[in-house]
C-alpha positions in Angstrom: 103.3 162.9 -3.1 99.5 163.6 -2.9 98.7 160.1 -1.6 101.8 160.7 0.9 100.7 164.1 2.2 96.9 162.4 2.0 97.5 159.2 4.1 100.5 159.7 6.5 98.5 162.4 8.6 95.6 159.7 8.8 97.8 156.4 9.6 99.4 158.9 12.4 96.0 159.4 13.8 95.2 155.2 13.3 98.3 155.0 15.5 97.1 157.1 18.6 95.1 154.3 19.7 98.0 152.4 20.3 99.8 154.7 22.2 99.6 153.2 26.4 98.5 155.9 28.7 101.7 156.4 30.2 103.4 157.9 26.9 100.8 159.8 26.8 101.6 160.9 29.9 104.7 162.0 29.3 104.0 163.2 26.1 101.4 165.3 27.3 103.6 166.9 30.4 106.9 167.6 27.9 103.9 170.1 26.0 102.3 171.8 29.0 106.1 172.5 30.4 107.4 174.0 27.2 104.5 175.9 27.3 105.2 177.7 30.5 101.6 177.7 31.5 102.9 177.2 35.7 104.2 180.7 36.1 100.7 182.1 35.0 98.7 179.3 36.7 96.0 180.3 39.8 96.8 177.7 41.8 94.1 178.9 44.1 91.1 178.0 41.1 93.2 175.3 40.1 92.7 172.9 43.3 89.1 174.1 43.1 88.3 172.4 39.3 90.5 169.6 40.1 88.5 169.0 43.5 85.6 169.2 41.7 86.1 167.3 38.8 87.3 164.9 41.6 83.8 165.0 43.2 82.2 163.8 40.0 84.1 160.5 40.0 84.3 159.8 36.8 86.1 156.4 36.1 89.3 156.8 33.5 92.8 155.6 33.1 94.1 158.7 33.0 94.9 161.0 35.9 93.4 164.0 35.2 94.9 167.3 36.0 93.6 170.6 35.4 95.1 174.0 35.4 93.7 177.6 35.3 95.6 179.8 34.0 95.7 184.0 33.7 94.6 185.1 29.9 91.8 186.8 28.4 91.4 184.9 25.9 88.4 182.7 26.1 89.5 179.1 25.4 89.8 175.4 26.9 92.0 172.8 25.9 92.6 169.2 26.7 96.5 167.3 26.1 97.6 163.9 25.9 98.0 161.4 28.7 95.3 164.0 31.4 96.1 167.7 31.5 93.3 170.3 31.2 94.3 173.3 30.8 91.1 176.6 31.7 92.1 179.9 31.0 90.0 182.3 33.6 88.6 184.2 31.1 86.5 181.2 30.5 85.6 180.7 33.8 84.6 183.8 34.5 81.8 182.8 31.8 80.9 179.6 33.5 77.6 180.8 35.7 76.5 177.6 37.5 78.3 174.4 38.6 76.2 172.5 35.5 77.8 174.0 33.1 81.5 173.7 35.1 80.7 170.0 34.9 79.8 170.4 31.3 82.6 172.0 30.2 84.9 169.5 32.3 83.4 166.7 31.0 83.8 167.9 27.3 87.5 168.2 28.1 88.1 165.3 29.7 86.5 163.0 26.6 89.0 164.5 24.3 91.0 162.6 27.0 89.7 159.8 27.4 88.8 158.9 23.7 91.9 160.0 23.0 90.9 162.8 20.8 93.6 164.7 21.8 96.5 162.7 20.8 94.8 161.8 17.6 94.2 165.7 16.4 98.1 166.2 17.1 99.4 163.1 15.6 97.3 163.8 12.6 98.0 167.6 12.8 102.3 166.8 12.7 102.1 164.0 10.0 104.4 163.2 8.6 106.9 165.0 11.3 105.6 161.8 13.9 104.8 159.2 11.7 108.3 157.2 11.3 109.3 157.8 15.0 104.9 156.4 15.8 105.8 153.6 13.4 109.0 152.3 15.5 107.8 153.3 18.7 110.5 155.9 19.3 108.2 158.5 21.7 110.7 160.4 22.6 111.2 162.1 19.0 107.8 161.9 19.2 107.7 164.3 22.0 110.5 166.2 20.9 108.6 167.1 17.5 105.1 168.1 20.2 108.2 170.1 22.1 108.9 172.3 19.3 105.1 173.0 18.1 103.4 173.6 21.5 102.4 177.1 21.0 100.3 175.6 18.3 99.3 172.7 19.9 96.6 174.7 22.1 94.8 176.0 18.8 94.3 173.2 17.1 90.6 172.6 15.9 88.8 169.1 16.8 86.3 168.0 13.6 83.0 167.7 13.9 82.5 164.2 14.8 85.1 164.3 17.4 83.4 167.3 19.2 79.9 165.6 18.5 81.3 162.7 20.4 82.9 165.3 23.3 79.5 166.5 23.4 77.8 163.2 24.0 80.1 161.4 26.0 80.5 164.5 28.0 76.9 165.0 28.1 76.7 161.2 29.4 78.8 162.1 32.3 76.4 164.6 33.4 73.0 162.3 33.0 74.6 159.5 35.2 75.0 161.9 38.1 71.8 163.7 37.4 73.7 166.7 37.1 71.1 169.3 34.7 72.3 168.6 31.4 71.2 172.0 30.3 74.7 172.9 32.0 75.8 172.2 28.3 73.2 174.5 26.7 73.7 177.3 28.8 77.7 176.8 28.6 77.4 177.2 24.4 75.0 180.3 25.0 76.8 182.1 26.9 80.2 182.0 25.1 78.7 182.6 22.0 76.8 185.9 23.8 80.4 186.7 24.9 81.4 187.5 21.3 78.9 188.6 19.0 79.3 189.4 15.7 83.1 187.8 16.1 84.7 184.4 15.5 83.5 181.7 17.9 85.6 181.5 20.8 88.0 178.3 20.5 86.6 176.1 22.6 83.4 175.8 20.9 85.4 174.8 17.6 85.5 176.2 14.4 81.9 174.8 13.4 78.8 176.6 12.7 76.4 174.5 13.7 76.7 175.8 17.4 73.0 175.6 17.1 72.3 172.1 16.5 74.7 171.5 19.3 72.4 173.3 21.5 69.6 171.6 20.8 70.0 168.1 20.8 71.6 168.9 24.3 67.8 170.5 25.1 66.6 167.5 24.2 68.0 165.5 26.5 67.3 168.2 29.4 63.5 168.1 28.6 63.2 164.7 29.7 66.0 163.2 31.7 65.1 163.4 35.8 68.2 165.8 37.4 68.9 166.6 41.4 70.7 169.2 43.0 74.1 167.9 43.9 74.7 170.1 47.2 78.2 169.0 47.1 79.2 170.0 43.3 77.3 173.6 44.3 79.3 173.7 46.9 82.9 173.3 45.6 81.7 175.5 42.6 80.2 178.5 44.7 84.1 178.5 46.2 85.0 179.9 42.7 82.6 182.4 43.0 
């Protein structure tokens, strides 16, 4: 039983990277319906992040699609097969279009690297596993069906958001985009709640700090230039 509750949860992750984009896909939209996110959604702020994002042409299989929805709570997530899903709470954090593209570009590595459908997999074990095993995805998507309130809350580890960091962080040197978007993205979500939990997009880590600075590393000596079209887009919010 111990080697079964110990090894099901990581073959179901092994098996994620075998899952074609398209499932994912539809994986992925089956979760964000039963979620009911659309009849909160600003579509208005919506079209803005996905123009943007769009603006940084950043090469993928997936199509990416992000939403903003209504909440107060501050939090980001990313599901399978391209949604992003920006709760305006959050955004009303965000202070510059640097740290927009950061926090996009953190997002849309869980994506891409498939971090997303990994955490899930591993996350429903054993309740995936047999219909992963014989490729049946549609009780596969049934299973993500019934758990999507949860889906949104569950934690990354620490390599995976190391690599969300990096990758993301990658994004932003290509384009010469301040990398210190990242740094001042961390800093001012952590300001947002002192003295409370960490607000969920930052994970459940507490080495927020060391996050931090090897991003202010990078923004000490990496050349940057003022993308006048990014601003633009990103002063549209404001």
């Amino acid at each position: 039983v111990i080697l079964y509750l110990i090894f099901v949860p990581w073959i179901a992750e092994k098996l994620a990277d075998k899952v074609p984009v398209n499932r994912e896909k539809q994986m992925g939209d089956a979760v964000y319906d039963a979620m009911g996110l659309e009849e909160i959604e600003d579509r208005e702020s919506s079209a803005i992040l996905n123009e943007f994002f769009k603006a940084m042409a950043v090469p993928t299989a997936y199509d990416i699609r992000i939403s903003v929805v209504e909440d107060n709570e501050v939090n980001a997530f990313a599901l399978p097969g391209g949604r992003i899903v920006v709760y305006k709470a959050l955004l009303r954090q965000v202070r510059s279009y640097p740290e927009l593209a950061a926090l996009l570009s953190h997002e849309f590595t869980h994506i891409d690297q498939k971090h997303s459908t990994k955490r899930i997999f591993r996350s429903l074990g054993s309740k995936v596993f047999l219909g992963l095993l014989f490729g049946r995805f549609g009780s596969v998507t049934a299973v993500m069906v019934n758990q999507a309130d949860e889906l949104k809350n569950l934690k990354y580890s620490r390599s995976l958001e190391k690599e969300a960091d990096l990758k993301g962080l990658e994004i932003l040197l290509q384009r010469k985009i301040d990398p210190g978007g990242f740094a001042d993205l961390f800093m001012h979500l952590k300001d947002h709640s002192p003295g409370s939990s960490v607000p969920e997009f930052l994970g459940s880590h507490p080495d927020i700090e060391k996050r931090m600075n090897y991003i202010r590393e990078q923004s000490s000596t990496t050349p940057i230039e003022e993308d006048e079209g990014l601003k633009a887009i990103f002063e549209k919010l404001k």
